[in-house]
MARVEX-97828 format. One line per field, with one value per residue (C-alpha): residue number from 1; residue in three letters; x, y, z. Coordinates in steps of 0.2 Angstrom, whole numbers, plus 5000, padded with zeros to 4 digits. Each point is the difference from the previous one (the first is absolute). Example, Ala and Ser with C-alpha at 12.3 -4.5 7.8 and 13.67 -1.06 7.14 Angstrom:
nr = c(1|2)
rest = c(Ala|Ser)
u = c(5062|5006)
v = c(4978|5017)
w = c(5039|4997)
//
This chain:
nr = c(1|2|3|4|5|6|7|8|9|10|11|12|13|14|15|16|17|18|19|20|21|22|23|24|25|26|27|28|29|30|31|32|33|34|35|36|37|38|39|40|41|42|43|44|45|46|47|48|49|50|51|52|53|54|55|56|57|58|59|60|61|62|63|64|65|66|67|68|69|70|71|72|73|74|75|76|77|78|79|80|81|82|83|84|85|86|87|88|89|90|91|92|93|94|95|96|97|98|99|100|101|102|103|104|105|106|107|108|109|110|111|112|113|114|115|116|117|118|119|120|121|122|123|124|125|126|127|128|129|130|131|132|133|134|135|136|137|138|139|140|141|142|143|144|145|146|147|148|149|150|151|152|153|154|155|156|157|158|159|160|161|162|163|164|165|166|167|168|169|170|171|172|173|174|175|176|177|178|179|180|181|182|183|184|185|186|187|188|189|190|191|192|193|194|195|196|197|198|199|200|201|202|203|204|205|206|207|208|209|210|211|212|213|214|215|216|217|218|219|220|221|222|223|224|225|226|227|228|229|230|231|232|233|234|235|236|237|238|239|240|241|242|243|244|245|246|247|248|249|250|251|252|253|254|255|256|257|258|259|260|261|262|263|264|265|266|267|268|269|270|271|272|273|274|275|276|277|278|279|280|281|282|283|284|285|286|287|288|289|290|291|292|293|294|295|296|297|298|299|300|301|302|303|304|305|306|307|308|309|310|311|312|313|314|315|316|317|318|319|320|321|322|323|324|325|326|327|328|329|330|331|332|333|334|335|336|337|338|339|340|341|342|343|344|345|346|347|348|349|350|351|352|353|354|355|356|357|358|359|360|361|362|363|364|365|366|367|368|369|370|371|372|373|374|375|376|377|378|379|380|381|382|383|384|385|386|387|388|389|390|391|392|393|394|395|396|397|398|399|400|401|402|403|404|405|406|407|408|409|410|411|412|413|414|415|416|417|418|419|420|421|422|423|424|425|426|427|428|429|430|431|432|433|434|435|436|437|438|439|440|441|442|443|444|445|446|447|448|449|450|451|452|453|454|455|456|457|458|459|460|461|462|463|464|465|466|467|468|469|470|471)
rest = c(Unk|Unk|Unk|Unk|Unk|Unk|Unk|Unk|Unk|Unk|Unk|Unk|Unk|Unk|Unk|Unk|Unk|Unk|Unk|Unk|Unk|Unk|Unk|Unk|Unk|Unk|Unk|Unk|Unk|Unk|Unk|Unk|Unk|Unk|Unk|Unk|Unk|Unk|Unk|Unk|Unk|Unk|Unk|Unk|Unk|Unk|Unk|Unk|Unk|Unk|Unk|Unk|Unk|Unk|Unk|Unk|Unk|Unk|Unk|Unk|Unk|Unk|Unk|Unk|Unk|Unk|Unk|Unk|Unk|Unk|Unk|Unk|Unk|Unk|Unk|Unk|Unk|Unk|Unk|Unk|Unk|Unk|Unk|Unk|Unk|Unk|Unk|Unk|Unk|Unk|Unk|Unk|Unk|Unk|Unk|Unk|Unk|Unk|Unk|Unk|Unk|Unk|Unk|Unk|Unk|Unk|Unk|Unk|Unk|Unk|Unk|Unk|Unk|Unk|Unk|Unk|Unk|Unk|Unk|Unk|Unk|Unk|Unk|Unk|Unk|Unk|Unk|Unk|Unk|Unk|Unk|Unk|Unk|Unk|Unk|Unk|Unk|Unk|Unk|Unk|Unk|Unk|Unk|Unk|Unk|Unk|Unk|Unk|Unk|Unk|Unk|Unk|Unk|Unk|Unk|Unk|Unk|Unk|Unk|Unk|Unk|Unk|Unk|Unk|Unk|Unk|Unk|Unk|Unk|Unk|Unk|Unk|Unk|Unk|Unk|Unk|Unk|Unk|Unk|Unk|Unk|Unk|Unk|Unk|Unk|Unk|Unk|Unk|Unk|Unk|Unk|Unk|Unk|Unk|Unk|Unk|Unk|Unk|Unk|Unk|Unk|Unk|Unk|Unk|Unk|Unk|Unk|Unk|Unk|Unk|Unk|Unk|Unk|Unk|Unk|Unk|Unk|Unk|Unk|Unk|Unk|Unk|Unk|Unk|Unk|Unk|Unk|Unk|Unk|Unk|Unk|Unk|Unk|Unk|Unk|Unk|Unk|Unk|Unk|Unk|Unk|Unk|Unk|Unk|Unk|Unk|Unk|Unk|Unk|Unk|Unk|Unk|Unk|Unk|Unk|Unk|Unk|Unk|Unk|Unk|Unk|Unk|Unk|Unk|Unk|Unk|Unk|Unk|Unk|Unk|Unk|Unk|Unk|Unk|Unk|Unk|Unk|Unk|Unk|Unk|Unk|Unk|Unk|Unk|Unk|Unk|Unk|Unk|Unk|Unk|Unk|Unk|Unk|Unk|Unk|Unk|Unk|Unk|Unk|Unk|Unk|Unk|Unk|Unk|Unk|Unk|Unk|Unk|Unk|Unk|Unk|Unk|Unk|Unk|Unk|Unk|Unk|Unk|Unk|Unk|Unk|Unk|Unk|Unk|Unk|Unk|Unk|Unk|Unk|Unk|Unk|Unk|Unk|Unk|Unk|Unk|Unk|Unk|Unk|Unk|Unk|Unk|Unk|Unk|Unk|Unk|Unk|Unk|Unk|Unk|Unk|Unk|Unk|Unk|Unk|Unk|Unk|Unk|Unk|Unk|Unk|Unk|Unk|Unk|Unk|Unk|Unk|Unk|Unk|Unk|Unk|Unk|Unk|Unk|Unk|Unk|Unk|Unk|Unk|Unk|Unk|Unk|Unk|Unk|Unk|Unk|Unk|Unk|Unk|Unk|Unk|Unk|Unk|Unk|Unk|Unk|Unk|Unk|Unk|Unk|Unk|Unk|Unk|Unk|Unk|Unk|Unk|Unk|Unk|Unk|Unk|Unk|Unk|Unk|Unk|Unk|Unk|Unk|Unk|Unk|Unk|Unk|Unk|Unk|Unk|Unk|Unk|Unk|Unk|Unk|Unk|Unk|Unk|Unk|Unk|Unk|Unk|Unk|Unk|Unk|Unk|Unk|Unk|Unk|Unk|Unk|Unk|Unk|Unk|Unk|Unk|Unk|Unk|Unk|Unk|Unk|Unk|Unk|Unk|Unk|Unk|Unk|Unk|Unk|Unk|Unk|Unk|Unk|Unk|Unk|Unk)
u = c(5075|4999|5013|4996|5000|4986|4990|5002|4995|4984|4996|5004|4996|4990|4981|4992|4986|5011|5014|4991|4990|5020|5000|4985|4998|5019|4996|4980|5009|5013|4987|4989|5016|5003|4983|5005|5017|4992|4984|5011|5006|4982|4992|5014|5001|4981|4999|5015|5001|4985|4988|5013|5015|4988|4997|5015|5006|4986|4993|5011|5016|4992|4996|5017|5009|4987|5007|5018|4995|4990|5016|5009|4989|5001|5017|5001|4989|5010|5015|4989|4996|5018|5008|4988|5000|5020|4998|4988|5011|5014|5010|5007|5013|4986|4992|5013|5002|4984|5001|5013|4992|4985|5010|5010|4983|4991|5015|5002|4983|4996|5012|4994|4982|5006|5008|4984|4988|5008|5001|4985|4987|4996|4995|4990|4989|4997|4996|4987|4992|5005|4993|5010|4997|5007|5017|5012|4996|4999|5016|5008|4994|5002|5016|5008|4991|5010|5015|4996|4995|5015|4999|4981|5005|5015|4988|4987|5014|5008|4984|4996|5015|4997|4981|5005|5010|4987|5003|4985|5004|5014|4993|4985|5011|5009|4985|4992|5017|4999|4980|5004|5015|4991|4984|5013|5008|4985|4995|5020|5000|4981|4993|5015|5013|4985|5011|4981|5000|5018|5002|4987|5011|5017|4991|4995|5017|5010|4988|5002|5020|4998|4990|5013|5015|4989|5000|5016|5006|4992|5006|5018|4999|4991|5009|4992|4999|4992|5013|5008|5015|5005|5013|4988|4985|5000|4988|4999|4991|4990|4994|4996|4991|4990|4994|4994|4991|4990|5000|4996|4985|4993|5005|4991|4985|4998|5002|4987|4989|5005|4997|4981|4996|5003|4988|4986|5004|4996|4985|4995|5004|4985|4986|5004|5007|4991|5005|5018|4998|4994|5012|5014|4994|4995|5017|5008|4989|5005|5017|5001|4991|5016|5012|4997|4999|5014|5009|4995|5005|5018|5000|4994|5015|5012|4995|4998|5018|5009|4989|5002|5020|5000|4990|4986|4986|4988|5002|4998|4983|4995|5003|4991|4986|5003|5002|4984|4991|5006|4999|4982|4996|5007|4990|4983|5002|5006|4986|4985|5008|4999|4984|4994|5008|5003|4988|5010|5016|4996|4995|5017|5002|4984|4982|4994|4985|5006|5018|4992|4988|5014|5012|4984|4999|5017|5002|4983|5010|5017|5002|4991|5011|5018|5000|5000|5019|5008|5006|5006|5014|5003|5002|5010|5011|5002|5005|5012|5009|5005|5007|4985|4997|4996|4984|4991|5003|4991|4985|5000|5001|4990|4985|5001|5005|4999|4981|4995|5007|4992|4982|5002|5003|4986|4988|4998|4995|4983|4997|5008|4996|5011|4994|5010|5016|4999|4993|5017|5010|4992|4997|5020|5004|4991|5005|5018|4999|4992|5015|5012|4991|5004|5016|5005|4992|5004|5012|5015|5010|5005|5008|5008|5008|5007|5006|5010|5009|5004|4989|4991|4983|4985|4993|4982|4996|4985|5010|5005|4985|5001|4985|5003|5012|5014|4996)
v = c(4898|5007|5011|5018|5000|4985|5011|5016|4990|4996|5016|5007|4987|4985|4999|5016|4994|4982|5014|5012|4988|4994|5018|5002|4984|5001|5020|4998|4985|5013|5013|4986|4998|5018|5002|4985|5007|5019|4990|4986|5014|5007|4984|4994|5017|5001|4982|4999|5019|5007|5012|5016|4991|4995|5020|5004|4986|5002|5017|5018|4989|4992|5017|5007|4982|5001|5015|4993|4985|5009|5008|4982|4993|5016|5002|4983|4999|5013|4988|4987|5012|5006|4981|4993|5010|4998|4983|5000|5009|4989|5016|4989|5014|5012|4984|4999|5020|5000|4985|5006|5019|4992|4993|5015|5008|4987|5004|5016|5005|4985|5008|5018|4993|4991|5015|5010|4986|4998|5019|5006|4988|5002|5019|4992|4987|5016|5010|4986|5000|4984|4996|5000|4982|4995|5012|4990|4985|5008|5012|4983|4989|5014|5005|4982|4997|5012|4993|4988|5014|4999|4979|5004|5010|4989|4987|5011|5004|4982|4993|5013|4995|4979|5004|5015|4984|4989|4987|5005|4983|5006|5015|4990|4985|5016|5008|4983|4996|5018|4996|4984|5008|5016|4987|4988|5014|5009|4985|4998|5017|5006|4984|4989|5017|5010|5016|5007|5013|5002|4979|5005|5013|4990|4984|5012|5011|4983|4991|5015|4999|4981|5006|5011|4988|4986|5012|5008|4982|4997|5016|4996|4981|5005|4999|5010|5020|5002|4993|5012|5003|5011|5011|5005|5009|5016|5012|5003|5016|4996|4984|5005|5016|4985|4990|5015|5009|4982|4996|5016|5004|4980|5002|5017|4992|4988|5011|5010|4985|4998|5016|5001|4983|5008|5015|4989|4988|5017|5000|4984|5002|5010|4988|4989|4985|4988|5009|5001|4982|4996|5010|4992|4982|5007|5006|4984|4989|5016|5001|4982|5009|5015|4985|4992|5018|5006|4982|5003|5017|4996|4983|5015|5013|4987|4993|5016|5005|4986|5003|5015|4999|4989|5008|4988|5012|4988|4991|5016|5001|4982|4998|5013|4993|4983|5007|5012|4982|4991|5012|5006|4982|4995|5019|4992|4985|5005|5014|4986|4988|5013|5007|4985|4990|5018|4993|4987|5006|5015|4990|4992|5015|5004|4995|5019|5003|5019|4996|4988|5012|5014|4988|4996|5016|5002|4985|5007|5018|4995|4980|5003|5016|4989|5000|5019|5000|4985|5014|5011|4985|4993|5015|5007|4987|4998|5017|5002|4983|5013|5013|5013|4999|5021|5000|4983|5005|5018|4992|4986|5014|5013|4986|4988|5009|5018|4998|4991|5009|5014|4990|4996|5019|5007|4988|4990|5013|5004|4980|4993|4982|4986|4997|5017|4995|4982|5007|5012|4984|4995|5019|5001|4984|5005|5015|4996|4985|5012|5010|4985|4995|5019|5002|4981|5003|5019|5005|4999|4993|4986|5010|5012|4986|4992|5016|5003|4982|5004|4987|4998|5007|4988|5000|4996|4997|5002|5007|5014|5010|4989|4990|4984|4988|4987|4985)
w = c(4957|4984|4990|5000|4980|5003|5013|4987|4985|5007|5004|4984|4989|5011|4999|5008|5011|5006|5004|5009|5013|5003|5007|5007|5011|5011|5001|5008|5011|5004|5005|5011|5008|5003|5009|5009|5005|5006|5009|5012|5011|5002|5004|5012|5011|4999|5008|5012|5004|5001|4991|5001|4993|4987|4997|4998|4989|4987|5002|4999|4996|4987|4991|5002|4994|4986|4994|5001|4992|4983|4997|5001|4988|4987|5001|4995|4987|4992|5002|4989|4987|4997|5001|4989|4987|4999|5002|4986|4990|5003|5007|5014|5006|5002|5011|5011|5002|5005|5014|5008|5001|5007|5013|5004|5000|5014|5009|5003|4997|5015|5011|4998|5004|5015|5008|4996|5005|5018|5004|4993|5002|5018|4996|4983|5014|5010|4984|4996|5017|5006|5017|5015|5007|4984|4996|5007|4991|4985|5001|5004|4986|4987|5007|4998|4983|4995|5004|4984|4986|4991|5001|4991|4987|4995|5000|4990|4987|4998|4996|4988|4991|5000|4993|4985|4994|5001|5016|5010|5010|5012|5004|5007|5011|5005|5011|5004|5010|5006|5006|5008|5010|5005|5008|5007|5011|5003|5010|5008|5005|5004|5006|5006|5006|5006|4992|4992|4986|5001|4995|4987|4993|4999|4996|4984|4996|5002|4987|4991|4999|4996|4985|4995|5002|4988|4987|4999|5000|4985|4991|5007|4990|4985|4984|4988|4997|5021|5009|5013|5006|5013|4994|4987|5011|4995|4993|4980|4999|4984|5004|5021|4991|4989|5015|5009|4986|5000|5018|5012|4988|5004|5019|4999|4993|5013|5015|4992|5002|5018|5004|4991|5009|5016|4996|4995|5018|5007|4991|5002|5020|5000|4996|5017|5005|4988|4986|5006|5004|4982|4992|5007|4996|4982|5003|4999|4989|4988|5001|4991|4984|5001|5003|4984|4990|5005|4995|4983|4998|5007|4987|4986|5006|4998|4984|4990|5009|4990|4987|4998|5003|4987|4988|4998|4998|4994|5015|5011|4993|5000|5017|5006|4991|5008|5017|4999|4994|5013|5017|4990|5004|5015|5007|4992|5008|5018|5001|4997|5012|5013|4995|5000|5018|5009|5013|5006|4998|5009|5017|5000|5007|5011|5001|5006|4989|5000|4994|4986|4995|4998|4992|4987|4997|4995|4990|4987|4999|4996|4996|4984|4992|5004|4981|4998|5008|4989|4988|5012|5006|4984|4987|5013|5003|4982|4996|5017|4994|4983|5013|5001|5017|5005|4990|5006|5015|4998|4992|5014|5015|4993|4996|5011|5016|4999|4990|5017|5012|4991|5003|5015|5005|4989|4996|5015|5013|4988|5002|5016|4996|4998|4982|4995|5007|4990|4983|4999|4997|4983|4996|5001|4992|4986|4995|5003|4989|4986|5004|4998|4983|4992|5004|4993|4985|4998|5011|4988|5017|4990|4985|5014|5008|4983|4997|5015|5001|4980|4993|4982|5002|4993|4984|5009|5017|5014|5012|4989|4992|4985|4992|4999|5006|4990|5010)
//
């Protein structure tokens, strides 16, 4: 294992593109893992239990844990912004502030949401009209998932620590561990015990704690500036008011997804079982696409936040160059595979004629245009690693989510067709990445964040309404 000055240097000073795939790969192997980890209880209950258990695993839970869960990984990502750039800038008191508000915030903020979780979420299923035949299994599987909230965040927040200084690897051996667990007892308790949704639910809370434990450990034998001790959890008001200036606006942002994908699944409800059908199996054949996005524009945040910390400007920009290059590439080249194979990768799935003949559809409308939204995640990312997190998240909500909703509401009922629902996707992308591309190159955010950490503004710089650039 590397020192964390080794791990830093690279960052700061390694080649960009070698340093950013050492990112990217352990976080989208994370990500596959974390699917992996919220599917096993799905597929289990669904095949030992029976089609209700299955329900209530994967469908009204699912939304509200969703929401829990957003806010995890914004909160968090606000944790990577402010340790990175402190690590960046060598500010290793600051670093260990900040990890030791984080886990005082995973803490607290967990055991709040747990009490909340447990007593308000059987009036949240009923609010969201979950059937009868399936309430008790889902008050009991939401209930005991609960149990592990604070385990999760802690997890959330540890890891957030590890990557803003550059070891991406743990992290990742973490959550497989965590994954291997959660399917082992998922088979002990639902299959072997016979317990049913309540076996799910420990099987998962337990993996979750086990998850925690791993990366505490760590913490607790590190070394350098994020090890943690104990006595030392406490709050430090300027550096807790930092992470959640960056992380409530990226946990905002994603629940604001959520919450536009369920209006269009509302939508899309209306066309009929084959296009419900197809939409689901797009579904998944899709998510791989937002997998590997979103792995980027985590490498990008981290990056740009030691970066920045460090005051390598030069490298802020080059990066996001390198980055738009290579997720740009990597779009291109995943949108004419599928384009091209949609055919049998979509009967994995079924061989209804309807279903493929939705799910072509669908790939023609949208698979095309996954260029459009490589600026949205990446100039966000990079301008979130520098601690301006509010805006991006404005611009991301107001044209991504609320321009769809807003089409779906006013547009669609002069064209019911399915056609109209799809197009709204790249309409959206576009126009957000437009807005992305303004405000990087004349927003001013990058002077206004120089200005407020006290740093030397630059003579010349794209980010800062400046001509031309010294590189």
């Amino acid at each position: 294992m590397r020192s964390a000055a080794a791990r830093a240097n690279g960052i700061t000073e390694g080649v960009i593109w070698q340093q950013l795939l050492f990112f990217f790969f352990p976080i989208l192997l994370g990500t596959f893992f974390q699917q992996l980890y919220n599917t096993a209880d799905a597929i289990i209950v669904g095949r030992f239990v029976g089609k209700e258990a299955l329900a209530a695993v994967g469908g009204t839970t699912g939304t509200l844990i969703n929401l829990f869960i957003n806010l995890f990984v914004g909160i968090s990502s606000g944790v990577t912004v402010v340790i990175a750039q402190h690590y960046g800038a060598q500010r290793y008191d600051e670093v260990s502030k900040a990890v030791h508000s984080s886990v005082a915030l995973a803490l607290a903020g967990g055991a709040a949401m747990t009490v909340l979780g447990v007593i308000a979420s059987p009036a949240a299923l009923r609010a969201m009209g979950t059937p009868d035949e399936i309430m008790g299994y889902a008050k009991t599987y939401i209930q005991v998932y609960f149990l592990g909230v604070t385990a999760s965040f802690l997890y959330n927040v540890g890891s957030a620590v590890l990557r803003a200084t550059g070891d991406t690897r743990r992290p990742l051996y973490f959550l497989i561990a965590a994954c291997m667990t959660n399917i082992v007892l998922d088979l002990l308790f639902v299959v072997k015990m016979g317990m049913g949704v309540l076996g799910a639910a420990a099987a998962t809370t337990i993996s979750q704690f086990i998850s925690a434990a791993l990366v505490v450990i760590a913490l607790m034998r590190d070394h350098y500036a994020c090890h943690l001790s104990w006595k030392e959890v406490r709050f430090h008001p300027a550096i807790l008011s930092s992470i959640i200036r960056v992380g409530f606006p990226a946990g905002i942002q994603s629940n604001m997804y959520t919450i536009s994908n369920i209006i269009v699944q509302s939508r899309i409800n209306s066309f009929g079982t084959d296009t419900i059908a197809a939409w689901t199996a797009f579904g998944k054949v899709d998510g791989f696409f937002w997998m590997i996005l979103g792995a980027y524009g985590i490498s990008i945040t981290t990056f740009v936040g030691q970066n920045f910390g460090a005051g390598r400007l030069d490298r802020v920009r080059k990066s996001t160059r390198v980055c738009l290059g290579m997720a740009f590439s990597t779009s291109i080249l995943l949108s004419l595979g599928l384009y091209c194979f949609f055919d049998p990768i979509f009967r994995i799935f079924t061989d209804d004629p309807g279903v493929l003949s939705a799910c072509a559809e669908m790939v023609q409308m949208m698979v095309p245009y996954y260029f459009t939204f490589v600026c949205v995640e990446i100039l966000s990312g990079t301008i979130r690693g520098t601690g301006d997190a509010l805006i991006p998240m404005l611009i991301t909500c107001g044209g991504v989510c609320v321009l769809r909703i807003l089409w779906l509401f006013l547009v669609l009922p002069f064209r019911w067709e399915l056609s109209t629902v799809l197009i709204s996707y790249p309409i959206s992308w576009t126009l957000t990445s437009l807005l992305f591309i303004f405000y990087y190159f004349r927003g001013h955010w990058l002077q206004r964040r120089m200005a407020i950490l006290g740093m030397t503004p630059p003579e010349s710089s794209p980010c800062c309404d400046t001509a031309a650039s010294q590189e």
